[in-house]
C-alpha positions, 0 to 999 in steps of 0.5 A: 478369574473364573469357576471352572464350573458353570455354577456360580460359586459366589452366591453360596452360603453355608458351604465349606472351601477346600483349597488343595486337592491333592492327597488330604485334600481329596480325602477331605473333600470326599468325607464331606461329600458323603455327610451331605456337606456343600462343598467348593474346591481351590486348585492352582494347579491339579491333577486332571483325573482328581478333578474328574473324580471331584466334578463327578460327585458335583462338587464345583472346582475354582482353578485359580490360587487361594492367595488371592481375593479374586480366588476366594471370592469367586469360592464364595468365600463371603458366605463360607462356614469354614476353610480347610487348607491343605496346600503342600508348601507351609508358606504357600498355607501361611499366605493363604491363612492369613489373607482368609483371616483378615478377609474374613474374621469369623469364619473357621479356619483349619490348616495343614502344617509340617513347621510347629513354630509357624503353626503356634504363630497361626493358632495365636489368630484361631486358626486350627492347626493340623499336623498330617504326620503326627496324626498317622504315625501311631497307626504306622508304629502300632502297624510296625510293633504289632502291640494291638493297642491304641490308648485313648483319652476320653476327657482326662479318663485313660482308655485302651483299644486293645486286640487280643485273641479269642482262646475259647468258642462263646459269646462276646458276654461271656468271655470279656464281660462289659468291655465293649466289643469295636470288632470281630475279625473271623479267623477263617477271613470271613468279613469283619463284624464292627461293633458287634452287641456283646451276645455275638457268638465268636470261635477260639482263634478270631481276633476281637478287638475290646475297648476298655480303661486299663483296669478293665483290661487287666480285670478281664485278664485280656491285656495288663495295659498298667504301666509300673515304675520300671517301665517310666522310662523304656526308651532311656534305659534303651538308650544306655543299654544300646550305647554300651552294647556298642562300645563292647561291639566296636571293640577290636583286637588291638584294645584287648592286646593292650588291656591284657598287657597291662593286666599282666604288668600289673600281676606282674608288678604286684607280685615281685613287690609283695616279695621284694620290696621293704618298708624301712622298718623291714615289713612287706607290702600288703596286696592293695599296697602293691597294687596301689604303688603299682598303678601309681608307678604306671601312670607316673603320678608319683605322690611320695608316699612310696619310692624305690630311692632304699631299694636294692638295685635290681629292685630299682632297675625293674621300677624302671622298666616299670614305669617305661613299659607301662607308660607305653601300655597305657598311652596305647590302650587310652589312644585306641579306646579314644578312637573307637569312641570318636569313630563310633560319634562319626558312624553315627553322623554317617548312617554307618554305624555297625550295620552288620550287627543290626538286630530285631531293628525296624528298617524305615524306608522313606524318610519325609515328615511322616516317615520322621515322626514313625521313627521319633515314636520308634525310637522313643518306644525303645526300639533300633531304627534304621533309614533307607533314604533316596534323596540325600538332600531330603530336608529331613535327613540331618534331623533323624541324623542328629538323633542317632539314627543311621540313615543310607543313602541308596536305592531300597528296591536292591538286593544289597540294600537291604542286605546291608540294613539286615533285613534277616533280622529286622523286627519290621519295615516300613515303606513310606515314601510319598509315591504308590508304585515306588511303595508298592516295587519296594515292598515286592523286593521286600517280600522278596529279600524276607523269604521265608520270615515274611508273613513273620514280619510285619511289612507296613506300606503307605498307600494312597490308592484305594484301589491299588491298597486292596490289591495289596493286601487281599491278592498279593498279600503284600503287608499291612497297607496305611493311608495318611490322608485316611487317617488324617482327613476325619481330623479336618472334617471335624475341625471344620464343622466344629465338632471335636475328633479325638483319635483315628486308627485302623481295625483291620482295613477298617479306619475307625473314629474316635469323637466327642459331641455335645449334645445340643438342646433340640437337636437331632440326637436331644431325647435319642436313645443310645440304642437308636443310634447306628448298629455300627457306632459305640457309645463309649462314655457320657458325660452329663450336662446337668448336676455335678457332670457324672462321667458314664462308663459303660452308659445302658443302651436304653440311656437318652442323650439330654441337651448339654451332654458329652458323648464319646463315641467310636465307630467306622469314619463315614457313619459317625461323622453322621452322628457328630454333625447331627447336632451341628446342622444349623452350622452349616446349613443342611437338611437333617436327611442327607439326600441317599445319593450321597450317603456313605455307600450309595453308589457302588460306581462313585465309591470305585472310581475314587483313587484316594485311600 
């Protein structure tokens, strides 16, 4: 076994190895490029160009598989600070952690896995385990619902990014006070101005996006993000309110024939008792006496406390016909109401259920471990959900199956797919398959099929090409575009230098990070002024490290960071991963300058030719 490159990787030391390159993988590998961190890649069996473009930034790669020894020697694995293991089998991801583990005790090891029962058994022998899908799916289902929100928690303290838009021209200041601005997007598609000083100016009808605690934003009259009672549990009442609208739905002519006729009956019965029937004693019945003796004469209950034994004979001869005809009635209504009940439970089991009264339902197409967490959140939120799915052996089918989601089985990119989804009255689609070009024709037949709702619809495509994600969203306007491994990647970075990434989301096109650090004495940021750092990174909230640890919100600009603070900050993902290894820096070894031919921008031609998003 042998590196592919000429460099030998075994007398490394500080350096991180990145086993998988596909998708997260090279997202990774890339963030770590740009923050100036050695890197070696572990590949069994890659993609050529992705190779390509990973010895371009002059990062070495191993062909071989990282569930062997000889593999990870040849990675430099002795002299590692950390492994990231992004493999697309779980197995093949359990091998490989636990011969890291028992090869190396302490180094840092971080993992991607879809099965929550091998990832508990994994966290039990510190190895971080990362879920891909449950770190995307929020953004995807904030995409789909249009809610503009993002709620974080910042050291057990509720925050909310929140978009709104600007109803008066003025500055920052005046208008939101001091909730803190993440982003400006002009309303005339100018570029978007990320973490702008509170005097920036801003015209009625941009969009900013203000990050604040709930109290805040309800103060500003911004967004009133402060749940109430009635709204604990949205998707419950949901639930039940859907069941019984399909029950009513389901209902056909023949139930209703049968109710009416026993209805009448009833009427019936209760009247000519009222009038014909005598007690011994000569009264007549009351109204609830005959409805009583009526209802219990139809069911053939029969408990003795009325009989038509002293009746006259025509009295009698009508209980007959009575108890004949209503036996009939009932059994018949209680048969086809059985059936609609049993045939609804079947519908659903199929992905068939009522499909033509589909209404403000968000289709989700492509249902692999992202797409069933978007419809877990969906579904929890309170909304209908459809599934367009190709693959009718998907492992994932039978799991939203068994939650009553209906999932089709068919070819999205047809007309009468879609049709048969209603997509005339969808609320919104998601395509989230695991291939751009399948994304990107479903998302044209989309469009297509929307007519003139589309632009009114929020379409939200998964796209994993930089590239081809530009092209969509500013020259075929097509939708929102989302890349999980984007979104997905800081997450790894962070869990890989030791520091602690808290949330990711999208401002526009722009992914936008959410860390905590802490500051360690000497470091880099020891004695900093919080106006000193990047124009483009926020200063949330600090926590001191010294006294009673006073939570800081909004901290002043003119705020030193002090060695054992917790800082929490926001800003675009390139430049605050910069600021969250500053302190780390004897972790893994590397100058406190990151050379300028790997900073985050530094070279137009590199940043184009990357084909991952």
């Amino acid at each position: 076994m042998a590196p592919a490159d000429a460099a030998p990787t075994r007398d490394w030391r500080g350096h991180i190895i990145v086993c998988g390159l596909d998708d997260v993988g090279l997202r990774t590998v890339e963030q770590l490029y740009h923050a100036g961190v050695r890197v070696v890649v572990v590949e069994d069996i890659a993609d050529p160009r992705l190779v390509r473009v990973v010895r371009g930034w002059g990062v070495p790669v191993v062909v071989g598989s990282p569930r062997l020894q000889e593999t990870l020697d040849e990675a430099g694995l002795p002299g590692a600070v950390a492994v990231i293991c992004v493999l697309a089998d779980d197995l093949h991801t359990l091998e490989a952690a636990l011969l890291m583990r028992e090869l190396r005790a302490d180094v840092r090891v971080v993992v991607q896995l879809r099965n929550p029962a091998v990832g508990r058994a994994l966290s039990a022998i510190q190895v971080s385990v990362l879920d891909v899908a449950g770190l995307s799916a929020p953004s995807v289902v904030e995409a789909c619902l249009r809610t503009g929100t993002h709620e974080l928690d910042l050291d057990g303290q509720p925050f909310v990014a929140a978009r709104v838009t600007a109803d008066q021209s003025g500055t920052l200041r005046a208008r939101y006070g001091s909730l803190a601005p993440l982003a400006v997007s002009p309303a005339d598609g100018g570029e978007v101005v990320i973490c702008p000083g509170r005097d920036h100016p801003v015209r009625a009808g941009d969009q900013v996006t203000l990050l604040g605690t709930p109290e805040e934003l309800a103060e500003a009259r911004v967004v009133d993000t402060r749940e109430g009672p009635a709204d604990a549990e949205p998707g419950r009442w949901a639930r039940w309110v859907h069941m019984a609208g399909s029950v009513v739905r389901a209902l056909d002519r023949r139930i209703a024939y049968a109710l009416i006729a026993l209805v009448t009956l009833l009427n019936i019965s209760v009247t000519v008792l009222q009038f014909g029937y005598r007690e011994p004693d000569g009264t007549r019945m009351t109204p609830l006496d005959a409805l009583y003796f009526s209802v219990e004469s139809i069911a053939t209950v029969g408990y003795g406390d009325y009989n038509f034994r002293y009746q006259r004979p025509w009295l009698r001869i009508f209980a007959i016909g009575l108890m004949v005809i209503g036996a009939c009635f009932a059994a018949m209504f209680i048969a086809l109401l059985t059936n609609v009940l049993v045939s609804i439970k079947i519908q659903e089991a199929l992905g068939n259920r009522l499909l033509d009264r589909l209404t403000d339902h968000v289709i989700v197409i492509g249902i692999g471990s992202v797409g069933a967490r978007v419809v877990e959140r969906l579904r929890a939120a309170g909304t209908e959900v459809v599934v367009i799915e190709s693959d009718e052996n998907n492992r994932y089918v039978d799991q939203v199956r068994d939650s009553g989601v209906p999932v089709i089985i068919a070819d999205a990119t047809l007309a009468r797919t879609l049709d048969r989804v209603q997509i005339g009255s969808a609320r919104a689609v998601a395509v989230l398959t695991s291939d751009d070009l399948v994304n990107l024709e479903t998302g044209l037949a989309v469009k297509d099929r929307l007519g003139e709702r589309w632009g009114a619809v929020p379409v939200v495509l998964r796209l994993f090409d930089r590239t081809l994600a530009d092209t969509v969203e500013h020259t075929l306007s097509l939708g929102v575009t989302r890349s999980t491994a984007a979104l997905a990647a800081p997450w790894f970075v962070g869990a890989a230098l030791g520091l602690d990434v808290l949330a990711t989301f999208y401002v526009g096109s722009q992914l936008m990070l959410v860390g905590r650090l802490t500051v360690a004495p000497g470091g880099g940021l020891d004695g900093l002024a919080m106006q000193d750092l990047s124009a483009r990174t926020r200063v949330v909230a600090i926590r001191r490290g010294s006294g009673l640890g006073v939570f800081e919100h909004p901290p002043r600009r003119d705020t030193r960071f002090a060695a054992g603070d917790q800082a929490y900050l926001i800003g675009p993902y390139e430049e605050l991963l910069q600021v969250l290894r500053r302190d780390a820096l004897s972790t893994v070894g590397l100058p406190a300058e990151v050379p300028e031919n790997v900073r985050p921008g530094a070279s137009a031609a590199r940043e184009n030719v990357v084909p991952g998003g």
